[in-house]
N, C-alpha and C positions, 0 to 999 in steps of 0.2 A: 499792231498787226498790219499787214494789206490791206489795203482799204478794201470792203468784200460789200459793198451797197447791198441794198435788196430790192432796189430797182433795176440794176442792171441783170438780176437771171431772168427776168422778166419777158417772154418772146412777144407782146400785144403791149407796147409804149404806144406814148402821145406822139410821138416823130417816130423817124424810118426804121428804129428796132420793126418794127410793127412788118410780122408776115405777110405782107398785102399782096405777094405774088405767089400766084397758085404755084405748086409743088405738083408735079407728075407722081402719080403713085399708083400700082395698081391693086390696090386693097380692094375688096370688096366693099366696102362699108359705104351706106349709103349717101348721096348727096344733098343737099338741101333739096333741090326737087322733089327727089323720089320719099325725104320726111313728111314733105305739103303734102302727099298724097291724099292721104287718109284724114288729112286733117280739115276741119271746119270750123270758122272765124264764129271768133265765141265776143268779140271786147276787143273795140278802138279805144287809142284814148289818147289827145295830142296836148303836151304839156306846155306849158308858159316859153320853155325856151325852144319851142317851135317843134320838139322830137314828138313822131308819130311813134305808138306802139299798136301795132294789129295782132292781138291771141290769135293763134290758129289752134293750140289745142292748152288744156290746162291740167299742171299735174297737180298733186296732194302733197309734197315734199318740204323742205324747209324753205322759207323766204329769205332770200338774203338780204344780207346788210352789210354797212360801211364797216370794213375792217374783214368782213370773211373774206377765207379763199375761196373761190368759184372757180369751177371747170364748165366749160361753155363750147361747145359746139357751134360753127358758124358758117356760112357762105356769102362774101363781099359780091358786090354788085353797083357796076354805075348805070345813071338812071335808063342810060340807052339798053340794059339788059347784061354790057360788059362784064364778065367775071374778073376779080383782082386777087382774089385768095379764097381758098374752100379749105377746111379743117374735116369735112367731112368725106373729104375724096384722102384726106392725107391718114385718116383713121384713128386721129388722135387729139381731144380738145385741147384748148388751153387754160390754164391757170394764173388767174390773177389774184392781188388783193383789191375788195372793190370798194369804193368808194377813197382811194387815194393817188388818185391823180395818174395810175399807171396806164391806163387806157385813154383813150378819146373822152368827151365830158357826154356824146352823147351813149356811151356805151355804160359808163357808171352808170349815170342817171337811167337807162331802160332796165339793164340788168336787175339794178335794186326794185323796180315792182314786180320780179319775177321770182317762182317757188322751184325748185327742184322737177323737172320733167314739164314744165311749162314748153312751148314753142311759139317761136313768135317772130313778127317782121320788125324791125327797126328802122323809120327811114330819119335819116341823121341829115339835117342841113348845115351847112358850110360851117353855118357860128360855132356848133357844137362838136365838129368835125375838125376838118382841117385846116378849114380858113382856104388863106390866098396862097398857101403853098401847094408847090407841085411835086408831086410824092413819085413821080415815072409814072407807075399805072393810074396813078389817080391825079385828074389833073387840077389846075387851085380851082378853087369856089365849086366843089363837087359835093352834089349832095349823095348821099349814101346809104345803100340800100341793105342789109343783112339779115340772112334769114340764123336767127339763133335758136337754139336749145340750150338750156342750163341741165346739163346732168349732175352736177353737186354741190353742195356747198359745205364749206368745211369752218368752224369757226376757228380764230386765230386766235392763241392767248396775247395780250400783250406785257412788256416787261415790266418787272415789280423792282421798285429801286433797293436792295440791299436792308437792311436795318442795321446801321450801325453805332445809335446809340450805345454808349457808354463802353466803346470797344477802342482797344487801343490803338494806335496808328505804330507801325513799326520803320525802320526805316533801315537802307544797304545801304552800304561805301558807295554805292551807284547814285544814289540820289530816288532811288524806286524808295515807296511807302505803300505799305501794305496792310491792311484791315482785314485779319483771319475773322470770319461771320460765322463759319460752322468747320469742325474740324471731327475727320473719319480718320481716327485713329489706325483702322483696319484696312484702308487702302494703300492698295499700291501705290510708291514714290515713283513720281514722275524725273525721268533724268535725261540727257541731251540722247537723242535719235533715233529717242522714242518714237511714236504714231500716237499722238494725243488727239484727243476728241474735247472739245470746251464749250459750253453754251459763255453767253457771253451777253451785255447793255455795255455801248458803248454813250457815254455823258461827258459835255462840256462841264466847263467851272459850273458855268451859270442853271444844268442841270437838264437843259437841253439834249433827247434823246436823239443821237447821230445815227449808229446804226444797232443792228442786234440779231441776234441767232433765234432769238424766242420765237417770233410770230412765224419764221421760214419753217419752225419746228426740226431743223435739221442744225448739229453744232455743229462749227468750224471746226475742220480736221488741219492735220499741217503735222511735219515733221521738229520735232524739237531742237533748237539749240542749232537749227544747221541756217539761221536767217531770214528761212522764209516770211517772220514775220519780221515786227520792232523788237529792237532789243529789249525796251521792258516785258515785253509777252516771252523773250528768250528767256529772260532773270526770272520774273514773276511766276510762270509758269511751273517751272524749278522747284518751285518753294512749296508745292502742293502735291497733297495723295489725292487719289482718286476720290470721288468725293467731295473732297472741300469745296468751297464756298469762300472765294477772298474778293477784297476790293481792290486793284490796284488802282493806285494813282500815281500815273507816269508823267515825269516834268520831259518838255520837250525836245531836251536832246537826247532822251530814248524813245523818244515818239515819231516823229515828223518833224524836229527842227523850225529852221524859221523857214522853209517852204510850203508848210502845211502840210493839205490833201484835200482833192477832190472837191476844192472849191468850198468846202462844207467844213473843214477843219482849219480855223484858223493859223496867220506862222505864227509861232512861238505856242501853239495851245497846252498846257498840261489838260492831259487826259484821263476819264476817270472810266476806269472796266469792272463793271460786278461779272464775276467770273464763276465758273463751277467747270472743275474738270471729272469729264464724263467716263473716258478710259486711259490709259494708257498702256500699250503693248509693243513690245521688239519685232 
């Protein structure tokens, strides 16, 4: 398939994906100021690698952790008062997974001592931040100030590798090899131009998980047979009703060839997909 990362739908990365320039919007919804209102400093607390956190109010909700998704309400600020992005003028937070590397390190790290409806200041120094880079609104060595709210958090499954004990390996004139896991008799055949729906684990040889549908909780849609994806997802896909549960393992000239992808997939890599198709309809 297209390389479909699950870092890049990510709008809060460690470099310039990251919204740092406010958005004009005229929603109602509050700004970070006007959340401080009400609120009164309950717990400082300045960690080893130099991040201040100040509660200004504390909720009862779930604690997050390494691996959930969190939605996070926020207002950037440099130390002179500067605004650089507000989520709360734009009315809608963001979503990350935390604790892997998609935000700033000092955002992981404050988020994770925070529970659902918590509020609180973040001041981020350079280490943790951005360093010596200069981001346009945020200039290098800036330390950084954010007023957040955590309104959710959602845990993420992550992927289960297949069991394919004692199951046969099948194989096409293509050079595709495929491991039927579970087979639904009663679903629909998937055929070329159709609108398939597929959760998906994408693994090296060595077992290394690349990418995957699981934790996004949403499966990769695409039109069948017309290219959008690799040919072996063309063949492979083919081969399944709704339902099933295959392994494919695609050698790499239905894969990516010897150019790879995405820096992350080796050239020449055979590729291995534990596969489940979700729907397919005309």
């Amino acid at each position: 398939m297209k390389t479909n990362y699950f870092k890049s739908g990510l709008i809060l990365a460690a470099f310039s994906a990251m919204t740092i320039i406010a958005c004009s919007n005229n929603s109602p919804a509050k700004t970070g100021d006007e959340e401080k209102e009400n609120m009164t400093v309950s717990d400082t607390i300045t960690t080893e690698s130099g991040l201040k956190v100040i509660f200004h109010s504390r909720g009862e909700g779930q604690q997050a952790k390494a691996g959930d998704l969190v939605a996070v309400h926020y207002a950037g600020t440099l130390e002179d008062g500067t605004e650089f992005d507000n989520s709360f003028k734009r009315g809608e937070p963001i979503s990350f997974p935390l604790g892997q590397g998609y935000v700033i390190k000092g955002w992981d790290e404050g988020i994770a001592m925070m529970r659902v409806g918590d509020s609180a200041t973040l001041i981020i120094p350079p280490t943790i931040g951005y360093g010596d880079r200069d981001m346009g609104t945020i200039p290098p060595n800036s330390t950084l100030h954010f007023e957040v709210k955590l309104e959710n958090v959602k845990e993420v499954k992550s992927p289960v590798p297949f069991d394919t004990e004692g199951k046969k390996i099948e194989q096409t004139p293509s050079g595709l090899q495929y491991i039927v896991v579970e087979k639904n008799e009663d679903g629909d055949q998937a055929y070329a131009n159709m609108n398939v729906e597929v959760d998906y684990t994408l693994y090296l040889e060595d077992g290394k998980v690349i990418d995957s549908s699981i934790p996004r909780g949403e499966p990769f849609k695409f039109v069948l047979g017309t290219g959008q994806v690799i040919p072996g997802w063309d063949e492979g896909i083919r081969l399944m009703q709704v339902g099933d549960k295959m392994r494919l393992i695609v050698p790499a000239k239905l894969g990516y060839g010897d150019r790879g992808a995405g820096g992350v997939i080796p050239p020449g890599a055979t590729l291995i997909f534990d596969v489940e198709l979700i729907s397919a309809t005309r």
